[in-house]
C-alpha positions as CSV (number, residue, x, y, z in Angstrom):
1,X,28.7,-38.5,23.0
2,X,31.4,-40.6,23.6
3,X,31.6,-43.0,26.9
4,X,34.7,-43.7,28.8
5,X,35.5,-46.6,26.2
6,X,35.5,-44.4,23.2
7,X,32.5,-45.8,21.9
8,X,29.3,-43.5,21.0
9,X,26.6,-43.5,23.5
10,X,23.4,-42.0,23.1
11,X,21.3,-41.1,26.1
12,X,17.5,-41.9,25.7
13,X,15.2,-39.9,28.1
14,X,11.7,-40.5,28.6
15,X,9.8,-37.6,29.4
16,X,6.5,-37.6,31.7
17,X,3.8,-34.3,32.7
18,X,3.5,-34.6,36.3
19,X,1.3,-31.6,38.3
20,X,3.8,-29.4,39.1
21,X,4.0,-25.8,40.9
22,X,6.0,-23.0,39.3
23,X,6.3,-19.9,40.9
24,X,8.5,-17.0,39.8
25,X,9.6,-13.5,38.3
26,X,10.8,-11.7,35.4
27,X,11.5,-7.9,35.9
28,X,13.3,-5.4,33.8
29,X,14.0,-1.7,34.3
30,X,15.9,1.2,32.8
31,X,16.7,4.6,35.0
32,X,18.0,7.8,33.4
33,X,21.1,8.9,35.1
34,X,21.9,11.6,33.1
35,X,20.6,13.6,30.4
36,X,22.9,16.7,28.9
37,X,25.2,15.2,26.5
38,X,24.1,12.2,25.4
39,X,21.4,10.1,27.8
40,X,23.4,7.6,30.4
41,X,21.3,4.8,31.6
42,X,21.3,2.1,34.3
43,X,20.3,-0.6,33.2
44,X,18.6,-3.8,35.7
45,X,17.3,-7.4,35.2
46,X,16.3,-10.1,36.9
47,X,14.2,-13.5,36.5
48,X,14.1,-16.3,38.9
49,X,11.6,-19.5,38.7
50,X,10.8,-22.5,41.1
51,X,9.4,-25.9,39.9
52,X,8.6,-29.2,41.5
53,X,6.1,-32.1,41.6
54,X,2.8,-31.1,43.3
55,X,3.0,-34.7,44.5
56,X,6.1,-35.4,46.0
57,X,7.8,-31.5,46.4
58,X,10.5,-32.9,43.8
59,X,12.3,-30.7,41.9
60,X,11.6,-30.7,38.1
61,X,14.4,-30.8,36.0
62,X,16.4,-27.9,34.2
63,X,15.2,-25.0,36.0
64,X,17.7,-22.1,35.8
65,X,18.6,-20.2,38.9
66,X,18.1,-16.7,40.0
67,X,19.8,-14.5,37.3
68,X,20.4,-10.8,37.7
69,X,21.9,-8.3,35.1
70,X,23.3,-4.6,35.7
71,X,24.4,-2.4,33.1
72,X,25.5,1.3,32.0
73,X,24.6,2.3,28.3
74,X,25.5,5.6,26.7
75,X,24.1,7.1,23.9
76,X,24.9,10.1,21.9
77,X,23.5,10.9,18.5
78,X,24.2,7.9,16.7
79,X,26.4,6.0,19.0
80,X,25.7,3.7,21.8
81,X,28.2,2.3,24.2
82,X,27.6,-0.1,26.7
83,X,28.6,-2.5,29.7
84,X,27.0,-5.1,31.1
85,X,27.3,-7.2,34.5
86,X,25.6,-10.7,34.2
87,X,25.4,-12.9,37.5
88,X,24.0,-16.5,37.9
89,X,23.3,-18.4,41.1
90,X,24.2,-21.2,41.5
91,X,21.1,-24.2,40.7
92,X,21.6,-26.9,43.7
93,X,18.0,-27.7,43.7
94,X,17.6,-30.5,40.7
95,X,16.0,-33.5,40.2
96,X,16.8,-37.1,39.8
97,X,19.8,-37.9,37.5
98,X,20.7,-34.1,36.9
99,X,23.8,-32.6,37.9
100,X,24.1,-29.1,40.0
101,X,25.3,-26.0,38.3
102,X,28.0,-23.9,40.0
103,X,27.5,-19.7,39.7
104,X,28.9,-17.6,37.3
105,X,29.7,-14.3,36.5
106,X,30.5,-12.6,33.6
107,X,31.6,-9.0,31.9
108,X,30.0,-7.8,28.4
109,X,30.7,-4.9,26.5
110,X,29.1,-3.3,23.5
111,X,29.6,-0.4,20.8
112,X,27.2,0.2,18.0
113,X,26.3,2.8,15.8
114,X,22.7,3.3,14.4
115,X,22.3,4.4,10.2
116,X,19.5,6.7,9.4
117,X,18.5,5.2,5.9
118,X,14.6,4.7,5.7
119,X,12.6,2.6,5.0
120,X,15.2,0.5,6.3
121,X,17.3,0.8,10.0
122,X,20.6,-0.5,9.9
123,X,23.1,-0.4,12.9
124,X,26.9,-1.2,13.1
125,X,27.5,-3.2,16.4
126,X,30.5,-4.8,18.1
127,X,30.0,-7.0,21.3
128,X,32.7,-8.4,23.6
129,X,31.7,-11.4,25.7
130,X,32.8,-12.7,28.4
131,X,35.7,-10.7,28.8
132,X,37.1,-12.0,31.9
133,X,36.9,-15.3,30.1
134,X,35.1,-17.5,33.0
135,X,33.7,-20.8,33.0
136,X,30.0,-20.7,32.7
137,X,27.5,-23.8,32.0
138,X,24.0,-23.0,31.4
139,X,21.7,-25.1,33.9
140,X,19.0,-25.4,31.1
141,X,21.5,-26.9,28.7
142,X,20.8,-30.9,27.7
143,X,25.0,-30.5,27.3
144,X,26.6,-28.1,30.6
145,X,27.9,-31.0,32.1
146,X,29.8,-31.4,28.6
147,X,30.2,-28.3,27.1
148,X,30.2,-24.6,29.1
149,X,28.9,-21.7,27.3
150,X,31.5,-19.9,25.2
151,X,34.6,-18.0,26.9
152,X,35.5,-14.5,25.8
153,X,34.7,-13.9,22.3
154,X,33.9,-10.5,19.9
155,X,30.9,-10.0,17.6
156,X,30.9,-7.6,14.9
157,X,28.0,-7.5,12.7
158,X,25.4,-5.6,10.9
159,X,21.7,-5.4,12.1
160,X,18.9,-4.4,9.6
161,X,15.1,-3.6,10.6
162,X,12.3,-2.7,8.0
């Protein structure tokens, strides 16, 4: 990482257990919505976590915020479509020497299309991230003050399971 000066600066950290309290959730759900042709699905998560010092109520450091995700998939036969709503609060509660992490937002979408060919299960997918292209840092990241996570971008690949 380079300082102001250009020159190369490497950041040493020195890492101590303390007692600490965490406290938190991690939920997921999926609810038919319809069922005639093809299956539609809502789809819901969330996860949220809260850590500090026993001793001094201090916040311990990279915790993410509350996150919550809402989707719609379709599937028919073979095919799957899919879009997905991703939301992160914003993480104001840090420790010493870490920087707060604004919320963000963002839009996914996917397409994919499952192979019947035993013993082994391949699928076709397509995934758009991001589509809205916002700036997003991830609060657990050693580098979101530096780097944000990646704007709007495609996938294509192929999947196997066996």
């Amino acid at each position: 990482i380079a300082d102001g000066s250009g020159e190369e600066v490497l950041h040493e950290f020195t890492y101590q257990a303390v007692p600490a309290i965490f406290q938190g959730f991690e939920a997921q759900g999926r609810v038919r919505l319809h069922e005639r042709s093809g299956a539609l699905d809502l789809l819901l998560k969330s996860d949220y976590v809260r850590a500090y010092d026993r001793r001094t109520g201090q916040a311990l450091p990279r915790i993410p915020p509350l996150r919550l995700s809402v989707g719609l998939e379709y599937a028919l036969s073979r095919l799957t479509a899919g879009v997905e709503l991703q939301h992160a609060r914003g993480q104001h509660r840090v420790s010493a020497n870490e920087l707060t992490t604004e919320r963000y937002t963002l839009v996914n979408a996917s397409l994919a299309y499952n192979f019947q060919s035993a013993p082994v299960a391949l699928q076709a997918f397509l995934r758009a991230n991001n589509i809205f292209d916002q700036e997003a840092r991830n609060h657990v990241s050693f580098i979101k003050d530096r780097a944000p996570l990646g704007g709007r971008g495609l996938l294509a690949g192929l999947r196997a399971s066996f």
